[in-house]
C-alpha positions as CSV (number, residue, x, y, z in Angstrom):
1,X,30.3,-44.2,-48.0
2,X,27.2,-42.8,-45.8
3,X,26.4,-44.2,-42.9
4,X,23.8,-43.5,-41.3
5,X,22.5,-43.8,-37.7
6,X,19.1,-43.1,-36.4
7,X,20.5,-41.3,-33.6
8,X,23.3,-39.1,-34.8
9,X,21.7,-39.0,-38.3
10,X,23.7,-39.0,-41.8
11,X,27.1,-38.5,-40.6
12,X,29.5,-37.5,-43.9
13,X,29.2,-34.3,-45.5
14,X,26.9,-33.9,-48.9
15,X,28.5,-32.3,-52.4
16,X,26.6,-32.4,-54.9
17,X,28.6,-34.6,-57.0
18,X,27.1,-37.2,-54.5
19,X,23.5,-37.1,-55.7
20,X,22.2,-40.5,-54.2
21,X,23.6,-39.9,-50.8
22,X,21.4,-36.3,-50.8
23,X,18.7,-38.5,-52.2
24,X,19.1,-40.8,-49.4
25,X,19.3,-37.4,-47.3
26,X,16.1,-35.7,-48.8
27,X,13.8,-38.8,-48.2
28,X,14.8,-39.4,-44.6
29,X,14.6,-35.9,-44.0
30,X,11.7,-35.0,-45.9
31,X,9.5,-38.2,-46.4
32,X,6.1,-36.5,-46.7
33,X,7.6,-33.9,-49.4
34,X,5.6,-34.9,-52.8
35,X,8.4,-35.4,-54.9
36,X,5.5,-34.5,-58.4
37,X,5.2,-31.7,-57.0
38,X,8.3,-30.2,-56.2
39,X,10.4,-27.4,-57.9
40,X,13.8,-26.8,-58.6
41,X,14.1,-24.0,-56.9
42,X,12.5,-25.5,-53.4
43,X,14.9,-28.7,-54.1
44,X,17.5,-26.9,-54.2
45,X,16.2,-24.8,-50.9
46,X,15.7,-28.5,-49.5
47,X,19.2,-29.8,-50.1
48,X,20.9,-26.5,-48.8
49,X,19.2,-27.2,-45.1
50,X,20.1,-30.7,-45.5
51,X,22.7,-30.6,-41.9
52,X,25.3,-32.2,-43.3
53,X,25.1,-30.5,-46.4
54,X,28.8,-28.9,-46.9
55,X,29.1,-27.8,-50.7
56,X,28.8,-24.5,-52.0
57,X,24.6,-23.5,-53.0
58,X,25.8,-21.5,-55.9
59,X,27.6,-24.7,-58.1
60,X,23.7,-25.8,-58.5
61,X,22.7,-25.4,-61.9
62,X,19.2,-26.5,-63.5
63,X,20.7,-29.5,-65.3
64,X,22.3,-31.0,-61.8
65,X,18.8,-30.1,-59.3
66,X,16.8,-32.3,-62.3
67,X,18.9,-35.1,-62.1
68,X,18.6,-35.3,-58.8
69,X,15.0,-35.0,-58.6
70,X,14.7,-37.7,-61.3
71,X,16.7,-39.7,-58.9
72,X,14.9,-39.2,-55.8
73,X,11.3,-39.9,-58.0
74,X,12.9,-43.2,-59.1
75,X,14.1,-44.0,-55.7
76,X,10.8,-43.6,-54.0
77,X,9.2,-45.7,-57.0
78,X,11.4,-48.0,-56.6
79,X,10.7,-48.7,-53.5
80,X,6.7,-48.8,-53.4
């Protein structure tokens, strides 16, 4: 499970089989990041410099970065 502490910050290490938790990552760390307008390429860039982010950059494939995307879009609508 993340946890999360507005001190310390997300405090378990991201894979990318654990797309919510770097959705949860993404919007605290990027919450003014328009989320239309965004790439894969710059996701991808945005994950990677996540601080907790631990998995290897190269297993990202096109297929993976969208579905996270799609996630973080629904998240944020979910949430207005």
């Amino acid at each position: 499970m993340l946890e999360f502490s507005s001190e310390a910050g997300f405090q378990n290490a991201l894979y990318w089989e654990a797309s919510y938790e770097i959705v949860l990552a993404l919007m605290a760390a990027y919450p003014e990041v328009d989320v239309d307008s965004i790439g894969l390429e710059q996701l991808k860039a945005l994950i990677v410099a996540l601080p907790n982010f631990a998995d290897d950059p190269g297993l990202a494939h096109d297929e993976l970065l969208s579905q996270i995307l799609r996630e973080w879009w629904e998240e944020i609508d979910a949430r207005r």
